[in-house]
N, C-alpha and C positions, 0 to 999 in steps of 0.2 A: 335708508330713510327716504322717501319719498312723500310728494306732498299727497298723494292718496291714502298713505298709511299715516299722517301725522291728525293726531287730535287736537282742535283748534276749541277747544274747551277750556285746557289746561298751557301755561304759558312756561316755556321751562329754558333759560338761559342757555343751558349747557344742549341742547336740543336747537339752537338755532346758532353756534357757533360749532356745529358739526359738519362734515362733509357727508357727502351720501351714505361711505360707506362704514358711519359711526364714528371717525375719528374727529379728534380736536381738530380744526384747521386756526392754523396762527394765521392767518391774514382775517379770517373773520375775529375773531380776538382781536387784533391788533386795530382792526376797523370799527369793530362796537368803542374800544377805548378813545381812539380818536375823535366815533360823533360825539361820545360824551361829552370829553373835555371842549371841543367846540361848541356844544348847545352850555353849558356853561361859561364862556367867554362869550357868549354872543349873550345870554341872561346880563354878564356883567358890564357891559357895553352898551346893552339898555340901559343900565341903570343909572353908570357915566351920564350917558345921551342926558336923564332926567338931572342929575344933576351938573349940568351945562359945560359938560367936558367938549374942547371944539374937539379933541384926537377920538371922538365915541365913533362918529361915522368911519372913519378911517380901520378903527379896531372891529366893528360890526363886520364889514366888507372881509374882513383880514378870518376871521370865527365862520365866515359862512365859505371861505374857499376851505378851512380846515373841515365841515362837516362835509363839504363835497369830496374831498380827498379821501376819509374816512369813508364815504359810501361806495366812493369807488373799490377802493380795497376790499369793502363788503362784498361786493358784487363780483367781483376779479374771483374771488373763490366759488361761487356761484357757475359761471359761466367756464372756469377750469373746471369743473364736476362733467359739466360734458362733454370736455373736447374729444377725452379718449373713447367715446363709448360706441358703439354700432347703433345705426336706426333704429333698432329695435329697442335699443336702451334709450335713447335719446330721447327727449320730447319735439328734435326739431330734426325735418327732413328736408335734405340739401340735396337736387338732384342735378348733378353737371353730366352736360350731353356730353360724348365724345365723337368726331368726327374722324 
C-alpha cells in the first residue's frame, strides 16, 4: 500500500493501522489507542479546568505528553517501513560521498 494507490475518498481503520506490506503493525494499533485515550483525558481535564479543579492544568499537560507518545509510536512504524528498502523503493534519497 502506497500513498499513490490509497483512496482518500473512503476512510478505513484497518487501512491506516497497516504497514506497507498489508499487515497489521501493533505499534500503529498500540499508537491509534494511545491518542485516543489521551484526546479523552485531555476532553476530561477540560472539563475538571471548567469546573475549578486546581490539579486540571497538571492533568491537561500529563494527556497531551500521552498524545505525543502515542504519535510518536504512530510514526515509529511509519518510518520503520523504509528503513529496509533500496532508493528506488524509498521515497527518500540519502547520498553519502565516499572518500
Amino acid at each position: 500500500m502506497t500513498i499513490l494507490n490509497t483512496d482518500i475518498s473512503k476512510f478505513s481503520f484497518a487501512e491506516s493501522v497497516s504497514s506497507s506490506n498489508g499487515k497489521t503493525s501493533g505499534s500503529k494499533v498500540a499508537g491509534a489507542l494511545v491518542v485516543t485515550s489521551g484526546c479523552f483525558s485531555f476532553i476530561m481535564s477540560s472539563v475538571a479546568a471548567i469546573a475549578k479543579d486546581p490539579n486540571a492544568i497538571a492533568l491537561a499537560g500529563i494527556a497531551a505528553g500521552v498524545i505525543t507518545a502515542g504519535l510518536v509510536m504512530f510514526g515509529y512504524s511509519k518510518k520503520r517501513d523504509t528503513l529496509g528498502k533500496s532508493d528506488e523503493e524509498s521515497n527518500t534519497n540519502i547520498n553519502i560521498k565516499q572518500e
